[in-house]
DRENMITOR-549525 format. One record per residue: residue number from 0; residue in one letter; x, y, z of N, C-alpha, C in turn. Coordinates in nm, 3 decimals, always signed. Each point is the difference from the previous one (the first is absolute). Layout:
N
{node NUM 'A' {X Y Z} {X Y Z} {X Y Z}}
...
//
This chain:
86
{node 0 'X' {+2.001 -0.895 +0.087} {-0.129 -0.067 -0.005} {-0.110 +0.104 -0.025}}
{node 1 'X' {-0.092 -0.016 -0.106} {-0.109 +0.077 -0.034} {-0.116 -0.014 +0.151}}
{node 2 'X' {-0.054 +0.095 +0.009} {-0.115 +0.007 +0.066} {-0.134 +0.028 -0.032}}
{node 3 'X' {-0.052 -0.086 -0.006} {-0.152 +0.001 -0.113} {-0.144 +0.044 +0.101}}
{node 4 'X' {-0.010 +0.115 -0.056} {-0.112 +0.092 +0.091} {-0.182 +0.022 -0.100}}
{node 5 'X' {-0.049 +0.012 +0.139} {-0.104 +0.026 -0.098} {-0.042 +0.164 -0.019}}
{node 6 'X' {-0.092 +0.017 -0.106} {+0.026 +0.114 -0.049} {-0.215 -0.012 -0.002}}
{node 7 'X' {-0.071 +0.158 -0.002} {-0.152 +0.053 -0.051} {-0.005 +0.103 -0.036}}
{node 8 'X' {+0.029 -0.025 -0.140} {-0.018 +0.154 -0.048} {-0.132 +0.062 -0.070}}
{node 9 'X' {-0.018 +0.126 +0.010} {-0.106 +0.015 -0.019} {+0.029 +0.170 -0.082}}
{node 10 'X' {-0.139 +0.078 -0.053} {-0.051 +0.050 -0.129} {+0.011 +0.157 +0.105}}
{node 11 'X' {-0.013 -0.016 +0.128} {+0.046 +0.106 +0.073} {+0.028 -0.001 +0.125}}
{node 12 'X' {+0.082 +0.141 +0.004} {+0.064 -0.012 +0.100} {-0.026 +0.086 +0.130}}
{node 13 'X' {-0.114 -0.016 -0.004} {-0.090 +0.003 +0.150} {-0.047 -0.147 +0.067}}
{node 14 'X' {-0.039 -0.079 -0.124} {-0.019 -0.122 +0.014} {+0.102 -0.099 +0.058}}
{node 15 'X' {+0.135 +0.042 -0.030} {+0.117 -0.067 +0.057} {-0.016 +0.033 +0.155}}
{node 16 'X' {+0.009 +0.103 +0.001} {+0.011 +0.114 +0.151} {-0.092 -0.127 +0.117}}
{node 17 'X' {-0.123 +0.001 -0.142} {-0.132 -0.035 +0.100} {+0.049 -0.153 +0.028}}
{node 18 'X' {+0.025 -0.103 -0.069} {+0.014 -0.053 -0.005} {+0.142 -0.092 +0.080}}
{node 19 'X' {+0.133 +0.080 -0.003} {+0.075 +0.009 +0.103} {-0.027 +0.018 +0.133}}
{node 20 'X' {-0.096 +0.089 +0.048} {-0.050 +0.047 +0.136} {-0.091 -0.174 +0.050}}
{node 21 'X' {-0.085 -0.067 -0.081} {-0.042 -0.124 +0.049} {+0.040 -0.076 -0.017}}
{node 22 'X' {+0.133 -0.015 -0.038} {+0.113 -0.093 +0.049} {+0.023 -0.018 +0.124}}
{node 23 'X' {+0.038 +0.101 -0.002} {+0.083 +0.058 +0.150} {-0.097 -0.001 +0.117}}
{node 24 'X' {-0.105 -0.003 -0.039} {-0.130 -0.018 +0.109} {-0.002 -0.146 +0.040}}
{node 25 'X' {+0.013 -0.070 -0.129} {-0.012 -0.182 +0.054} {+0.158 -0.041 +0.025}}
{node 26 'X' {+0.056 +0.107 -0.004} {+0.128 -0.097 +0.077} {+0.135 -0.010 -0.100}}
{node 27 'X' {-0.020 +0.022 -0.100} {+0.053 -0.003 -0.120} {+0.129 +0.105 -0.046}}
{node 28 'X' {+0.080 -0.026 +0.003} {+0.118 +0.081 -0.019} {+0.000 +0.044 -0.162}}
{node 29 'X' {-0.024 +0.109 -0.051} {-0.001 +0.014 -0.101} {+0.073 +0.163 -0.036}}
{node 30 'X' {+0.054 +0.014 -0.121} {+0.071 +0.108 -0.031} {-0.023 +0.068 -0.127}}
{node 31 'X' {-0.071 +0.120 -0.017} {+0.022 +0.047 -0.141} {+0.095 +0.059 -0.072}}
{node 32 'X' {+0.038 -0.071 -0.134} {+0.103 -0.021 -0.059} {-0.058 +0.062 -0.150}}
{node 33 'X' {+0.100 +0.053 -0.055} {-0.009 +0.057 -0.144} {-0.001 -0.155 -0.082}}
{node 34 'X' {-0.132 -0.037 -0.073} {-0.081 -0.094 -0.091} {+0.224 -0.011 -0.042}}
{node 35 'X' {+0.005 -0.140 +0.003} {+0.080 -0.098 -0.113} {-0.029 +0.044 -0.123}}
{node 36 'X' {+0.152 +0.057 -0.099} {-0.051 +0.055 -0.135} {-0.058 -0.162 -0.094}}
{node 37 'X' {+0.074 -0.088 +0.080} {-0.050 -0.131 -0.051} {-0.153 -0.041 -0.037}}
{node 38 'X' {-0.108 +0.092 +0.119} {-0.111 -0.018 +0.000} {-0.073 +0.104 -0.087}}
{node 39 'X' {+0.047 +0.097 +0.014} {-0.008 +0.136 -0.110} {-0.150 +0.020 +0.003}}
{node 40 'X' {-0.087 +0.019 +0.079} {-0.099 -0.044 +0.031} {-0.089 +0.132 +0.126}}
{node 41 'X' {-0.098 +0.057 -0.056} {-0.087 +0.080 +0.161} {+0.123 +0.141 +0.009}}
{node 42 'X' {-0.008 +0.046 +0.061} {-0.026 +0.149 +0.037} {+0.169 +0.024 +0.090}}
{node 43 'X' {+0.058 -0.101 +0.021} {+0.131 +0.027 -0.008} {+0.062 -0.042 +0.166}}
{node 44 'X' {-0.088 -0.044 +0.070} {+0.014 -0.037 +0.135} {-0.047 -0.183 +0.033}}
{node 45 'X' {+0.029 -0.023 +0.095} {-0.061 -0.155 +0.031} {+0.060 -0.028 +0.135}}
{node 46 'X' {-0.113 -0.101 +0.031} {+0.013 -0.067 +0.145} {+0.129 -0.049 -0.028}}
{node 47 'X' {+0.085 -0.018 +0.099} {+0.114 -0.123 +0.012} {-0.035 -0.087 +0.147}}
{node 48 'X' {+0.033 -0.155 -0.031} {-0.079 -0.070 +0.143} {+0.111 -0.109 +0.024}}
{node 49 'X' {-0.042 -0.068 +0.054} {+0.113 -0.120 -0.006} {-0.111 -0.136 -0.077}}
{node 50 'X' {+0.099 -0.070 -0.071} {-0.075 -0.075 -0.133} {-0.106 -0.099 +0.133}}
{node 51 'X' {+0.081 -0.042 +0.058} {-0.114 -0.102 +0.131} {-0.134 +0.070 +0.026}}
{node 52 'X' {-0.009 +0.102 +0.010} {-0.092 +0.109 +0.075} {-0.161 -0.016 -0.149}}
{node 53 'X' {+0.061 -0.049 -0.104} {-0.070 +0.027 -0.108} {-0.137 -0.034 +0.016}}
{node 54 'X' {-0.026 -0.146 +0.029} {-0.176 -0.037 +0.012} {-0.081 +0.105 +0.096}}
{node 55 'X' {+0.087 +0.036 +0.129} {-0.078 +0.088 +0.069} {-0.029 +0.182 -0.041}}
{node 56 'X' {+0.110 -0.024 -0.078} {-0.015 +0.155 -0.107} {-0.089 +0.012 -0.056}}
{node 57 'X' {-0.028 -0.137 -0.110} {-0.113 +0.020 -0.078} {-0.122 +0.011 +0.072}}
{node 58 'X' {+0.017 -0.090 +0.114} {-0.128 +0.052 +0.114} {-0.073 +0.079 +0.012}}
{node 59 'X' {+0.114 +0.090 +0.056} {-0.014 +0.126 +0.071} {-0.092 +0.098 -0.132}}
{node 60 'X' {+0.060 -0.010 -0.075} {-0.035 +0.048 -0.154} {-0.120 -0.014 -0.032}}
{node 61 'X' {-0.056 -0.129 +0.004} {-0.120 -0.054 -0.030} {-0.080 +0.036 +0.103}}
{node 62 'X' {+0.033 +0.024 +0.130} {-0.101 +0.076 +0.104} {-0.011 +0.126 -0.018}}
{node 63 'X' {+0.155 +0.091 -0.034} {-0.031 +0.174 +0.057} {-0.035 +0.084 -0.185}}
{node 64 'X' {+0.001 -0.118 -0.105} {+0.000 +0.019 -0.111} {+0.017 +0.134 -0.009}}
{node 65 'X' {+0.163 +0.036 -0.008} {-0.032 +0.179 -0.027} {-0.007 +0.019 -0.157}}
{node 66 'X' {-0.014 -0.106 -0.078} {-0.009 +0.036 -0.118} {+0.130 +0.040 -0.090}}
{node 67 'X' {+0.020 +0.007 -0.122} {+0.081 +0.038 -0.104} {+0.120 -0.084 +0.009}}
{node 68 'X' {-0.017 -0.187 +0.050} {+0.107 -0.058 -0.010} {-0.013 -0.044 -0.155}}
{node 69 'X' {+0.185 +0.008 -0.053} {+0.033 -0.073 -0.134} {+0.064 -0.110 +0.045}}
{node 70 'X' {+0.025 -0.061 +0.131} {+0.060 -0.141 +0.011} {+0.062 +0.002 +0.145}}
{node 71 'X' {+0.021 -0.083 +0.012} {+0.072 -0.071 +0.068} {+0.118 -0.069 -0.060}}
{node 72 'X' {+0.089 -0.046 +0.011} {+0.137 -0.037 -0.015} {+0.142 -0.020 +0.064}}
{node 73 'X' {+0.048 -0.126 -0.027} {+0.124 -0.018 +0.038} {+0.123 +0.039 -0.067}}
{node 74 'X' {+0.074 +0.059 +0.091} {+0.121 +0.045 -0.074} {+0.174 -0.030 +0.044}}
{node 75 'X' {+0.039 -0.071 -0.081} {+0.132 -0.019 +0.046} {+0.117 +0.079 -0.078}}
{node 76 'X' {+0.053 +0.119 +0.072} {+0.090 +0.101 -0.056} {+0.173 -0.102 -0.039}}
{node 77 'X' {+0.041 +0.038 -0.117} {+0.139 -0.069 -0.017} {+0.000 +0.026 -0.164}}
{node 78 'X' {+0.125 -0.045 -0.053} {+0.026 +0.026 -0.141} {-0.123 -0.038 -0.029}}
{node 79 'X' {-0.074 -0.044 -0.057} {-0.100 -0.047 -0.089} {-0.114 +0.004 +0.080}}
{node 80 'X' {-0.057 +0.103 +0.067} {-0.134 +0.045 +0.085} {-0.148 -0.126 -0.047}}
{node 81 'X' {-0.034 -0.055 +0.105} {-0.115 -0.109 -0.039} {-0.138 +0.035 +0.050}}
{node 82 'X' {-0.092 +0.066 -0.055} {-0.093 +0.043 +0.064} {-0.147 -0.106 -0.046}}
{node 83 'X' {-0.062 -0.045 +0.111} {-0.114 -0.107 -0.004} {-0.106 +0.084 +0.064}}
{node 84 'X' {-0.118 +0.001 -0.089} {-0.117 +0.020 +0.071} {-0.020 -0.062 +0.148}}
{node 85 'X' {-0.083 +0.044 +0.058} {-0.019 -0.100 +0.128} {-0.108 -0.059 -0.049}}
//
């Protein structure tokens, strides 16, 4: 069974750092992960969250705005990788 996670990647990777750290402040289990070549996308790092966690991600985002996001996105890893904007 695929497990479909959410993914914020962003243009740098201080911004991930920063951005990972206020996750984890609101509660948020989050992991930085080497960017999906699927997304091919930003500076080579990205949030990993759990896909549920997503509205309050963008939240958090929209409050601590650390800047240099290229998206938000869902990702379900398996033969044929499906990646959706959020």
């Amino acid at each position: 069974m695929d497990e479909t996670f959410g993914i914020a990647a962003f243009r740098s990777r201080q911004q991930v750092f920063r951005f990972d750290s206020a996750l984890r402040r609101s509660g948020i289990n989050g992991r930085i992960i080497s960017t999906p070549r699927e997304i091919q996308v930003g500076c080579g790092l990205s949030v990993q969250f759990d896909v549920r966690d997503l509205p309050r991600a963008m939240d958090i985002y929209r409050r601590h705005n650390p800047g240099n996001l290229i998206g938000f996105y869902r990702f379900t890893p398996s033969a044929i990788p499906r990646i959706t904007p959020a």
